[in-house]
C-alpha positions as CSV (number, residue, x, y, z in Angstrom):
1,X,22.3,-17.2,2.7
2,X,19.9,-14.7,1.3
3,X,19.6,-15.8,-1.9
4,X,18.8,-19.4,-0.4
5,X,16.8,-18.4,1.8
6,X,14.9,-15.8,-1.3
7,X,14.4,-19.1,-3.3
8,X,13.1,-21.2,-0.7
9,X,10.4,-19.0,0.1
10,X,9.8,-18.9,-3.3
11,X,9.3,-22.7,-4.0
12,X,7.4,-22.7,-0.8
13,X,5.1,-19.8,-1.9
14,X,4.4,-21.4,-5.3
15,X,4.1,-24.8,-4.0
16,X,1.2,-23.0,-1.5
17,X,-0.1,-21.4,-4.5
18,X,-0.7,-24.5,-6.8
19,X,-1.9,-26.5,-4.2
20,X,-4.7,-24.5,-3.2
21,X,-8.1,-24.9,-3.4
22,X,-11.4,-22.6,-2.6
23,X,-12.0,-24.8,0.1
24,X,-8.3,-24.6,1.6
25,X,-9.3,-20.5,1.0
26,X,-12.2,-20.1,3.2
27,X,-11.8,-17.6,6.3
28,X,-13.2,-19.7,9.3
29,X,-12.5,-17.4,11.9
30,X,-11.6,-14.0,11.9
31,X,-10.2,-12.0,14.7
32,X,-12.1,-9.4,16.2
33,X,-15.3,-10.0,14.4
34,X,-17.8,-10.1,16.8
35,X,-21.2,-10.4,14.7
36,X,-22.7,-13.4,13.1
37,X,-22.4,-13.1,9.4
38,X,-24.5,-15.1,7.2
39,X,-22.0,-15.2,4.2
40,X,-18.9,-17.3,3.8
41,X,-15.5,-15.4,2.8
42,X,-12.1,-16.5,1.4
43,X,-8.7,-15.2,1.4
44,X,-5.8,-16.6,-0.1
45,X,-3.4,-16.1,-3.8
46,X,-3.4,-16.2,-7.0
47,X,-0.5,-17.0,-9.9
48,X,-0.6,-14.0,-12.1
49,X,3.1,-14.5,-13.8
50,X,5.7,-17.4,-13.0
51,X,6.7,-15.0,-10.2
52,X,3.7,-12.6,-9.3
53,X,1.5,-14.0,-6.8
54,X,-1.3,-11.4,-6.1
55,X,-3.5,-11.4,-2.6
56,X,-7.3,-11.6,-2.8
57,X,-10.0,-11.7,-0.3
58,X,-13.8,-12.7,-1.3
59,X,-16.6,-11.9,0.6
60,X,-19.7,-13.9,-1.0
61,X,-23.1,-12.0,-1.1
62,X,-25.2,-11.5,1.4
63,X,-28.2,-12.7,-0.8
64,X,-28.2,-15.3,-3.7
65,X,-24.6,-16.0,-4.4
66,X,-25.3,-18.3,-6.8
67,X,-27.2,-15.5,-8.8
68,X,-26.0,-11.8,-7.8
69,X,-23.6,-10.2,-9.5
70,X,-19.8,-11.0,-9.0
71,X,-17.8,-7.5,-8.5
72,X,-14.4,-7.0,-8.7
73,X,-12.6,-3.7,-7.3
74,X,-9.2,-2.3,-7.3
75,X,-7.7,0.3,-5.5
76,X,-5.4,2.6,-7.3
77,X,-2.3,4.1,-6.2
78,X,-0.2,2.8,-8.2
79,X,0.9,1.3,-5.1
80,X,-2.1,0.9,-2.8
81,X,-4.3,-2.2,-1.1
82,X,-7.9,-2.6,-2.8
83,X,-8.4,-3.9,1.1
84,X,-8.7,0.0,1.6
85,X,-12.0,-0.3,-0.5
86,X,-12.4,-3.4,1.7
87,X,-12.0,-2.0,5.4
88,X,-12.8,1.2,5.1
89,X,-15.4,1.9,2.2
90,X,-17.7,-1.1,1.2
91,X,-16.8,-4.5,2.6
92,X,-19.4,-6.1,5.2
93,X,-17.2,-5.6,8.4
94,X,-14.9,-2.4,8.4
95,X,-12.0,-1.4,10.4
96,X,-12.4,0.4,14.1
97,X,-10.3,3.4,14.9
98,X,-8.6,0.0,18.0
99,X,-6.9,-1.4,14.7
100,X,-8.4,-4.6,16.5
101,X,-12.3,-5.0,16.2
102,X,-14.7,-5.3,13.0
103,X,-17.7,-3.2,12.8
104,X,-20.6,-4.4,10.9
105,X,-21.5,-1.9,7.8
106,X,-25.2,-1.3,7.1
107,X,-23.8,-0.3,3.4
108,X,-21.9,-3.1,2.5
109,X,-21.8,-3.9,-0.9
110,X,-22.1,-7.3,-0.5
111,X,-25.7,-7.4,0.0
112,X,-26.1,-6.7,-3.5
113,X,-23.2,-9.2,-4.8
114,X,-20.0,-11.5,-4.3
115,X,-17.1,-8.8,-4.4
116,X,-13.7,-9.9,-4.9
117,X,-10.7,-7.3,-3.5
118,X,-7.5,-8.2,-5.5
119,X,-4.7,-6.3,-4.4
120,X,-2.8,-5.5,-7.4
121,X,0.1,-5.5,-8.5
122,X,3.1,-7.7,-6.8
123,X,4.3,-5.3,-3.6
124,X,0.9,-4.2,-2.9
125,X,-0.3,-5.3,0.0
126,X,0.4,-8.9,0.7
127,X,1.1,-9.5,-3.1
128,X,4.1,-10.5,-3.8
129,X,7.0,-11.3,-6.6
130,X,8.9,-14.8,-5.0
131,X,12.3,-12.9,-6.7
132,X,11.3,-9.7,-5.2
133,X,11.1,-7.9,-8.5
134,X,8.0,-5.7,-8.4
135,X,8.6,-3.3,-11.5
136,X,5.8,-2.8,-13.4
137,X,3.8,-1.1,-16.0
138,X,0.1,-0.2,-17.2
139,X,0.6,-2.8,-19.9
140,X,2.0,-6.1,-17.4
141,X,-0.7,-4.6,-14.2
142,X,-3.1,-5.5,-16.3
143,X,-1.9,-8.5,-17.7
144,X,-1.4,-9.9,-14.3
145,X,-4.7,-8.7,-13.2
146,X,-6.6,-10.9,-16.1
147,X,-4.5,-13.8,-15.5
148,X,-5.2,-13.5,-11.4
149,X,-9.5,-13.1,-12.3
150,X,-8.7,-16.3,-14.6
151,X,-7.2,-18.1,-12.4
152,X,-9.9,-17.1,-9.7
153,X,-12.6,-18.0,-11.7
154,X,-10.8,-21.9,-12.1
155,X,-10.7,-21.6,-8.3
156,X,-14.3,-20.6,-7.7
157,X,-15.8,-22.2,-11.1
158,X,-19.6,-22.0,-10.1
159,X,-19.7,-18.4,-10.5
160,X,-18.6,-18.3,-14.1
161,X,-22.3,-17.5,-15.0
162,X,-22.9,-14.9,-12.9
163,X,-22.7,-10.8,-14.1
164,X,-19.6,-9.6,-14.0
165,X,-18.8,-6.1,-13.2
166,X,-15.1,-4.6,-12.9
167,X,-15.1,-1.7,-10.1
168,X,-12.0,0.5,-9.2
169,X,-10.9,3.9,-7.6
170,X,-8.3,6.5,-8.3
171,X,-5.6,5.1,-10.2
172,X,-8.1,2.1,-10.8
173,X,-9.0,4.6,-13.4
174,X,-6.3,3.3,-15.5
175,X,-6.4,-0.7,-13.7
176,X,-10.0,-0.9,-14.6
177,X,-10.5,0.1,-18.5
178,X,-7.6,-1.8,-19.4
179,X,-8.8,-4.9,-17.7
180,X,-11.9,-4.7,-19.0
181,X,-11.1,-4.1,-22.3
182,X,-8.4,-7.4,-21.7
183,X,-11.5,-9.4,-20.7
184,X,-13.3,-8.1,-24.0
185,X,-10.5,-9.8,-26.1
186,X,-10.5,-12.7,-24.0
187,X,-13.7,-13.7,-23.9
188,X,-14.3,-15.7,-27.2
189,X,-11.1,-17.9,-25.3
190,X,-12.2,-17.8,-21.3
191,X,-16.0,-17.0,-21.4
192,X,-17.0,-14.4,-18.7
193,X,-20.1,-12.7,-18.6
194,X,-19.0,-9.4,-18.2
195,X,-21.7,-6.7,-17.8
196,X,-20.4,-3.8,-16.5
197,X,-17.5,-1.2,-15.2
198,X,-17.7,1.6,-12.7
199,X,-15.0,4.0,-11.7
200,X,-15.0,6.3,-8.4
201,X,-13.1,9.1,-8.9
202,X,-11.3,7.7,-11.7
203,X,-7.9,9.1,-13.0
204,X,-8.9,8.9,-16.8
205,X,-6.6,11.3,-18.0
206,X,-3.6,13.5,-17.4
207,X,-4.0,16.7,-18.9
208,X,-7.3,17.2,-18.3
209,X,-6.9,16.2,-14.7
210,X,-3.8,19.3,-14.3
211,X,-6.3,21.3,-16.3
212,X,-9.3,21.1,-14.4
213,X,-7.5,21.0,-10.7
214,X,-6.4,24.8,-11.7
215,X,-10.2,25.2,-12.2
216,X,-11.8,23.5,-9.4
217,X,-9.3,25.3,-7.2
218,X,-10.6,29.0,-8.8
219,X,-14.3,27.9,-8.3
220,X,-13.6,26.8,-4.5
221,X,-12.4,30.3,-3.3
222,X,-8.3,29.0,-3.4
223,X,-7.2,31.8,-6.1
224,X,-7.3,35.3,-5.7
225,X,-8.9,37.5,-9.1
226,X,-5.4,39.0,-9.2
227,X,-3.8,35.8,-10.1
228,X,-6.8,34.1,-12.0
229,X,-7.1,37.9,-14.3
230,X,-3.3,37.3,-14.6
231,X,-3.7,33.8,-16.0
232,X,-6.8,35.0,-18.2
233,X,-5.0,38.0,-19.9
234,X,-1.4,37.7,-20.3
235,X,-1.1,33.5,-20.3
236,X,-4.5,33.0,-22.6
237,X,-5.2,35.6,-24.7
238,X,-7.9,36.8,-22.4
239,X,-9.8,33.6,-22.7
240,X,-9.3,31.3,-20.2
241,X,-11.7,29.0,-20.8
242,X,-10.9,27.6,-24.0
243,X,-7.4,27.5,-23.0
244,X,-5.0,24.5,-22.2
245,X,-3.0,25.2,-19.0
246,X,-1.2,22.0,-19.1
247,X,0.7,24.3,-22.7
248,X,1.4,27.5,-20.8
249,X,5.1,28.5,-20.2
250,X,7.4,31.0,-18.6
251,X,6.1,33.0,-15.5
252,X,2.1,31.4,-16.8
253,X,3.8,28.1,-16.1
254,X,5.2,29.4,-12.7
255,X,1.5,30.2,-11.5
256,X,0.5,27.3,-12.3
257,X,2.6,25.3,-10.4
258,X,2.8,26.9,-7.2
259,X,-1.2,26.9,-7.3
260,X,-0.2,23.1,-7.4
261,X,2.1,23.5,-4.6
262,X,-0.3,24.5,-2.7
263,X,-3.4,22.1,-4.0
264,X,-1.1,19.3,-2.5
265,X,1.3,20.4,-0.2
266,X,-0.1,23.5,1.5
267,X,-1.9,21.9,4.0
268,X,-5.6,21.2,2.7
269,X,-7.1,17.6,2.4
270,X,-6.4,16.7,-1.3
271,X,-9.0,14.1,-0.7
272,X,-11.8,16.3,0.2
273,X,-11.2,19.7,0.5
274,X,-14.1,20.1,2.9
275,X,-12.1,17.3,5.2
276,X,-9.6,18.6,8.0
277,X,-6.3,16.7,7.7
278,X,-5.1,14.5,10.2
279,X,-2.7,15.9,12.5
280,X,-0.8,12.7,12.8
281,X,1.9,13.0,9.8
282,X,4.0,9.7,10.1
283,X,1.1,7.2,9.7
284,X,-0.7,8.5,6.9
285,X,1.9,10.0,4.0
286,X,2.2,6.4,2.8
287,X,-1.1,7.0,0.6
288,X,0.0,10.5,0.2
289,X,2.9,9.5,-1.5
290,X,1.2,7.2,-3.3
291,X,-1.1,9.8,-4.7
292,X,1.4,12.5,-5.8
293,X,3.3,9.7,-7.7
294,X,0.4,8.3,-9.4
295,X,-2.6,11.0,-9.9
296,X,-1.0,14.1,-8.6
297,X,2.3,15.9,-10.8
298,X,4.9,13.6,-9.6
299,X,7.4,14.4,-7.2
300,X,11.0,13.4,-7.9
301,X,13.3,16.5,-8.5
302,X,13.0,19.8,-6.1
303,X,10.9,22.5,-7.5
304,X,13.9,25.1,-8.1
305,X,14.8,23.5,-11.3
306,X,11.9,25.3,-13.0
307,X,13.5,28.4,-12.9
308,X,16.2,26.9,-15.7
309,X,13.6,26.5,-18.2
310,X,11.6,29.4,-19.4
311,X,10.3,27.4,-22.5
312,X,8.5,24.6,-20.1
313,X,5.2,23.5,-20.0
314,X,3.3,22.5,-17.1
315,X,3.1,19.2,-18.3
316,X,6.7,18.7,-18.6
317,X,7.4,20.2,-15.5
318,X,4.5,17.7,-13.8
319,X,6.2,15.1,-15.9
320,X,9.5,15.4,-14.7
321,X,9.7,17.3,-11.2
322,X,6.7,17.6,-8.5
323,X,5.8,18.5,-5.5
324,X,7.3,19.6,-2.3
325,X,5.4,17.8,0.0
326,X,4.0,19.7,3.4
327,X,2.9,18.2,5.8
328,X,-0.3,17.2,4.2
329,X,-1.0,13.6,4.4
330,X,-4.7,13.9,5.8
331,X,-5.9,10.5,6.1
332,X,-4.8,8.2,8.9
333,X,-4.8,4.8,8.0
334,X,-3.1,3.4,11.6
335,X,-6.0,1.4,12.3
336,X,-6.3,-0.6,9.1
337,X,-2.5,-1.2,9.4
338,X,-2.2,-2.4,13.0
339,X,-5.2,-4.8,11.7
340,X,-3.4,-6.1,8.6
341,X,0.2,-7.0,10.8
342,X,-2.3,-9.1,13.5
343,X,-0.3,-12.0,13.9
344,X,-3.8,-13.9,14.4
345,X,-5.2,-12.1,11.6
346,X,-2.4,-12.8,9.1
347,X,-3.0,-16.7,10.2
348,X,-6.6,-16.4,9.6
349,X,-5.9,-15.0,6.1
350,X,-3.6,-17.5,5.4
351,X,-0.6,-15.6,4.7
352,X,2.7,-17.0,4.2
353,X,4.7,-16.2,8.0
354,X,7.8,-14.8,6.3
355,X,5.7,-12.1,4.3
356,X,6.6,-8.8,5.4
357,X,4.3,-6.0,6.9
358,X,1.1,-5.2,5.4
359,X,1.0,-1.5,4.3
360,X,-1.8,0.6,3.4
361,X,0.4,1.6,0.2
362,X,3.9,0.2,-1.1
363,X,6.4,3.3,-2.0
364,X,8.9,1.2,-3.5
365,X,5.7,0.0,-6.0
366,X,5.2,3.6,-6.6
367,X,8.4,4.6,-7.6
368,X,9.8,2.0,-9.9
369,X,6.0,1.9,-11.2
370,X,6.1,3.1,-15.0
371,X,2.5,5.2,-16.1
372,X,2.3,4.2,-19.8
373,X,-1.6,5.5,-20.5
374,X,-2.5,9.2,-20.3
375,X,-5.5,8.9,-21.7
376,X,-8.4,6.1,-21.3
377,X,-11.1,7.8,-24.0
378,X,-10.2,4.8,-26.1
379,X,-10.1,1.7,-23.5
380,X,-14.0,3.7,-22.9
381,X,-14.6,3.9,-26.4
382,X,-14.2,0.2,-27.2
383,X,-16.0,-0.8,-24.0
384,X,-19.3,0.9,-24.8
385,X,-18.8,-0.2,-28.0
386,X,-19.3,-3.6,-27.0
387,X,-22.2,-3.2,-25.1
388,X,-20.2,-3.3,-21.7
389,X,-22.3,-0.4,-19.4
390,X,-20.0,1.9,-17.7
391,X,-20.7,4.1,-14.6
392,X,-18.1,7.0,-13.7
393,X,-18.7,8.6,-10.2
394,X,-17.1,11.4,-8.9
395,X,-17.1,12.9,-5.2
396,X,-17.4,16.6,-6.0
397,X,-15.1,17.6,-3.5
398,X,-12.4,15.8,-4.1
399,X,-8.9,17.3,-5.3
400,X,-7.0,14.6,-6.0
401,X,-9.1,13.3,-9.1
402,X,-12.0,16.1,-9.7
403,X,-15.4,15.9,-11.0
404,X,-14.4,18.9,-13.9
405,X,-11.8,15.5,-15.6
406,X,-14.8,13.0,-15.1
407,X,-17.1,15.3,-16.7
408,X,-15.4,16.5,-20.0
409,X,-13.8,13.0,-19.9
410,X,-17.4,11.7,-20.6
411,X,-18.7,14.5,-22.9
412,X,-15.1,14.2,-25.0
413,X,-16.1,10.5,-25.4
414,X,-18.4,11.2,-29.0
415,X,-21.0,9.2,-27.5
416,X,-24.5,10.0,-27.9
417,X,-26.1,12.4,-24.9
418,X,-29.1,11.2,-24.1
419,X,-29.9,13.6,-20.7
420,X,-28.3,16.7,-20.0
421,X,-27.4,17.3,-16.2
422,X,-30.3,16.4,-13.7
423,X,-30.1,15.9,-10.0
424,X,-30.4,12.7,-8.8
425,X,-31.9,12.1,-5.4
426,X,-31.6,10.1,-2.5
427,X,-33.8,10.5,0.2
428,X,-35.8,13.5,-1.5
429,X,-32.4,15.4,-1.5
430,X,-30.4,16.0,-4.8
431,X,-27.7,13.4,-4.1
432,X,-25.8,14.7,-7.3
433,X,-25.9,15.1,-10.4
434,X,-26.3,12.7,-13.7
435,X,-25.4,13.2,-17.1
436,X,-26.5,10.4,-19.4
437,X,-24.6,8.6,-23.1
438,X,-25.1,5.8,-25.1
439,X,-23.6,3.0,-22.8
440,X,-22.1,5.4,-20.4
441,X,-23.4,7.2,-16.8
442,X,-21.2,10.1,-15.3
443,X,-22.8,11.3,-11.7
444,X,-21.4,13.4,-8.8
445,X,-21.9,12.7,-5.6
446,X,-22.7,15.5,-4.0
447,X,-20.3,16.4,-0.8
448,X,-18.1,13.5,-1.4
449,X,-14.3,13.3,-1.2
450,X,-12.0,11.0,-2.7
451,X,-13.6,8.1,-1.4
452,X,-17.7,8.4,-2.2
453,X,-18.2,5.0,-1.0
454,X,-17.3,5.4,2.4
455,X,-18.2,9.4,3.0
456,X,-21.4,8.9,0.8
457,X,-22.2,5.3,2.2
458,X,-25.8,5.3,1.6
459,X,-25.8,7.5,-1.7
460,X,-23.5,5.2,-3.3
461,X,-25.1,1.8,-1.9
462,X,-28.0,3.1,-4.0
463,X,-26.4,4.5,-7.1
464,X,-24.5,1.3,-7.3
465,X,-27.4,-1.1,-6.9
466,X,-29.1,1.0,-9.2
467,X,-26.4,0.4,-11.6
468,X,-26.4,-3.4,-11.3
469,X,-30.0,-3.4,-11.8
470,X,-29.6,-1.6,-14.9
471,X,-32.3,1.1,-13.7
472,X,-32.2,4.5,-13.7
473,X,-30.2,6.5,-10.4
């Protein structure tokens, strides 16, 4: 029956899980990488609740691992595989457009530390619950994700020494703070020696985030003066810049959201708006999905329903109805996918047979997922506050989770400013810009989408060793 069947691979799962050891984790040979690599890497799960069992993979550095710093990174979603920071931004080998062969990657991060993908929470990925509940929260994500470093660090115990930093992306915004601040609390109890976070376009917070996209949309050329005047005059008092557009109501709130509509559905790139969108719908609206449920207004009930409510907000209406989606996905992700369900490479991985298909992103994670933060000002707060250095980097092209959030995120924070906006440069060309706090660094990356790392490789390589260093970018 299925529920024998259910429990058996449950007992068999956990029985794999307990049993293992690093050694029993190490990748010996993986399909369809063709170039000698002179690190050793591991894949395999960790117990993160009696019934969670979360996927990592662990690519050692490429220098001292012994000394480098130890990073850990999440992908955001809520829904999606930090192997997407793996094989297609950062990791040593990433994916080729054949689904089939490794490339080697000049800007892997791993040259400057051990990183450590964790694909969080159960239903992402190859995580999984053994009874098949994945429902979740802020609160129990990262929960589970503190248990699953614990428990990697009793796996892997020589590297409990070594500089810590916690990495994320997107919805990592809200995965990463809380984690840190988790590890903060834990640390008098399971030592770690936890130096650092860094967020790429993190989603830090929900009002500002609506706010801003209205505005980055206006300074981009997507608003006509008629409509912006409109919004100016009638829906704030003729001054729009000290005004809240998550609060405005009636035919203000209508604007609003069809500028939304169009952000996210009208066919642009939502993760770079310089980007043209894939033409192939089918394969890639798994992430889009994924994003309008987590960092974009959410997309359960149809759009028509606004017209009930004159008394609204935007807020409410992002809260509680959404997006029509066109058909905007943008990013294909077919390669990574066809990679991931490699019978071979599943073997090589060490993945349990009767584990179904890999995706890119889990919809059924995204929807019963419940978003308890709106806010991460004070995860950041009590961070700095105890002396943990944080980095937020922003692609300044990207819609999904804009530079404008990042920016008065940081400057809302109370923390000292100690430099005003300068460029940075890379390779005597302003890379972006950096504004500088007590504890705190918030750059953009100049021309980069959604994902810096991978459309910004050797900006980011630098900003981020930079960071580990502790120097200036």
């Amino acid at each position: 029956s299925p529920m024998l069947r259910t429990l058996f691979v449950g007992l068999c799962a956990v029985a794999l899980a307990l049993g293992q050891s690093a050694a029993d984790d190490e990748i010996t040979d993986l399909p369809g990488l063709d170039f000698d690599i002179n690190f050793k890497h591991y894949s395999g799960f960790l117990q993160a609740s009696e019934t969670h069992l979360l996927h990592y993979w662990f690519v050692e550095s490429q220098g001292d691992p012994t000394k480098d710093p130890l990073l850990f990174w999440f992908n955001g979603g809520p829904g999606c595989s930090s192997l997407d920071g793996l094989l297609n931004e950062m990791g040593p080998y990433v994916c080729n457009e054949d689904g089939q062969t490794l490339r080697e990657n000049p800007y892997a991060w791993n040259k400057m530390g051990s990183v450590v993908y964790i694909e969080a929470p159960a239903g992402v990925g190859y995580s999984y619950a053994t009874d098949g509940n994945v429902d979740t929260d802020d609160d129990q994500t990262s929960a589970e994700n503190y248990e699953a470093l614990k428990q990697w660090f009793l796996r892997f115990p020589q590297f409990r020494s070594n500089p810590v930093y916690i990495m994320g992306e997107s919805y990592g915004g809200i995965y990463v703070p809380t984690l840190t601040a988790r590890v903060i609390d834990g640390n008098h109890e399971f030592k770690i020696n936890l130096k650092g976070m860094a967020l790429g376009n993190g989603y830090v917070n929900e009002k500002l985030n609506i706010d801003t996209s209205v505005r980055f949309a206006y300074g981009h050329g997507l608003i006509d003066e008629k409509t912006w005047n409109t919004l100016e005059k009638s829906c704030c008092k003729g001054c729009i810049d000290s005004c809240d557009l998550t609060q405005v109501t009636g035919h203000c709130a209508t604007m609003v959201e069809d500028i939304f509509q169009f952000l996210w559905g009208g066919g642009l790139n939502p993760y770079d708006l310089y980007r043209d969108c894939d033409p192939n719908p089918d394969m890639a609206s798994k992430r889009h999905n994924a994003l309008l449920r987590g960092v974009a207004p959410g997309m359960n009930r149809m759009l028509q329903e606004k017209a009930q409510h004159a008394n609204h907000t935007v807020l409410d209406w992002v809260r509680s109805n959404g997006i029509k989606m066109g058909d905007a996905p943008c990013l294909n992700d077919s390669d990574v996918m066809q990679f991931m369900n490699n019978r071979t490479v599943r073997k090589a991985l060490h993945i349990p047979f009767n584990l179904p298909k890999w995706e890119i992103c889990s919809d059924k994670v995204g929807q019963v997922y419940t978003k308890k933060y709106t806010d991460m000002a004070p995860f950041i707060q009590k961070i700095v506050k105890n002396h943990v250095r944080v980095l937020l980097y922003y692609g300044d092209v990207d819609m999904a989770c804009n530079f404008m959030m990042g920016q008065q995120f940081s400057d809302q924070l109370g923390l000292r400013r100690t430099l005003g906006k300068t460029p940075w440069k890379f390779n005597r060309q302003i890379a972006g810009f950096k504004t500088l706090f007590e504890g705190l660094t918030f750059i953009t990356v100049r021309g980069a989408g959604h994902m810096a790392p991978q459309w910004r490789a050797p900006e980011m390589y630098y900003a981020i060793q930079q960071f580990l260093l502790n120097h200036p970018i």
